[in-house]
N, C-alpha and C positions, 0 to 999 in steps of 0.2 A: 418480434424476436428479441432475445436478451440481447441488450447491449451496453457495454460499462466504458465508460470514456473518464481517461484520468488525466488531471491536470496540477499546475505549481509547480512543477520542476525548472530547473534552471542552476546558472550558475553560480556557486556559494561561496566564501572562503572558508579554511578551517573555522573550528568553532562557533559555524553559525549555524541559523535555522533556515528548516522552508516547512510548509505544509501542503503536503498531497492530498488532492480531492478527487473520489471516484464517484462520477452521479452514473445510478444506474436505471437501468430502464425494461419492461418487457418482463417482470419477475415480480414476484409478491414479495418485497425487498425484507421484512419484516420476517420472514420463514428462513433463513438460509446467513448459516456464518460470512463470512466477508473474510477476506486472506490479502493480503501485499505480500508479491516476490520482489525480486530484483536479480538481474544478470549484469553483471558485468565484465568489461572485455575478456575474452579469454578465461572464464570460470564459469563453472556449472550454475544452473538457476538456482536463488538459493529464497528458500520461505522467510519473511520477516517476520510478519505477525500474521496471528488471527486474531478475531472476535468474534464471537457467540451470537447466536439472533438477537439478544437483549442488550447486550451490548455491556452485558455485567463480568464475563469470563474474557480473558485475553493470556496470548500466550507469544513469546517472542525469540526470536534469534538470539544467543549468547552473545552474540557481536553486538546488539543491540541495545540489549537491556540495562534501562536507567536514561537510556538518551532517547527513545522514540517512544510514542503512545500512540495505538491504533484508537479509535474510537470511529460511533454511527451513531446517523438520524435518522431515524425512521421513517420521521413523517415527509423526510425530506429524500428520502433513498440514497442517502450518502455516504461513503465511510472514509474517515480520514487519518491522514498518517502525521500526526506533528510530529518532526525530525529536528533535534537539538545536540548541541556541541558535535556539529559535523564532521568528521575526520577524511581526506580525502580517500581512503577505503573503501568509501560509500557512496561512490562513483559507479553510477551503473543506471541503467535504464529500470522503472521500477512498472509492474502493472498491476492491476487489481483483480481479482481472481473470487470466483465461484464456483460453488460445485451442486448440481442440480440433478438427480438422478442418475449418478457417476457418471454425467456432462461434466467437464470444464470447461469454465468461459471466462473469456479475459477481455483485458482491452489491449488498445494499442501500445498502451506504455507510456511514461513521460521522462525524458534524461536530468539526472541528476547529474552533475557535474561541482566536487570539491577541488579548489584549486586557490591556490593564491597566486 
């Protein structure tokens, strides 16, 4: 079965970085855009990025952009979210998300935490 397991979250201060890794599994990883959300307490899920099968098209949250870059491996079924100049905003549980014959599948999430 698909299954997408994300990791590298943790706790940051303002202005730093972390990067998110989602290895996925059970899916011809190489067919199918790749998406990061994120919830955080008390606010609706919100989309951060996507990227395109090839990993040549990306598209991002207004809150985002300039400071995160999604990017994927293919050969390695992976897509990752490098997250810079961190603002505590972006405090929220983030998961990795696909969508497979208007399936959605996620994973379990991994906690972002900004704070000083």
């Amino acid at each position: 079965q698909v299954q997408l397991v994300e990791s590298g979250g943790g706790l940051v201060q303002p202005g730093g970085s972390l990067r998110l890794s989602c290895v996925t599994s059970g899916l011809t990883f190489s067919r199918y855009a790749m998406s990061w959300y994120r919830r955080a307490p008390d606010k609706a899920r919100e989309l951060v990025a996507t990227v395109t099968t090839a990993g040549t098209g990306t598209n991002y949250a207004d809150s985002v952009k300039g400071r995160f870059t999604i990017s994927r491996d293919n050969g390695k079924n992976t897509v990752y979210l490098q997250m810079n100049i961190l603002k505590p905003d972006d405090t929220a549980v983030y998961y990795c998300n696909t969508r497979i014959w208007s399936q959605d599948y996620w994973g379990q999430g991994t906690q972002v935490t900004v704070s000083s």
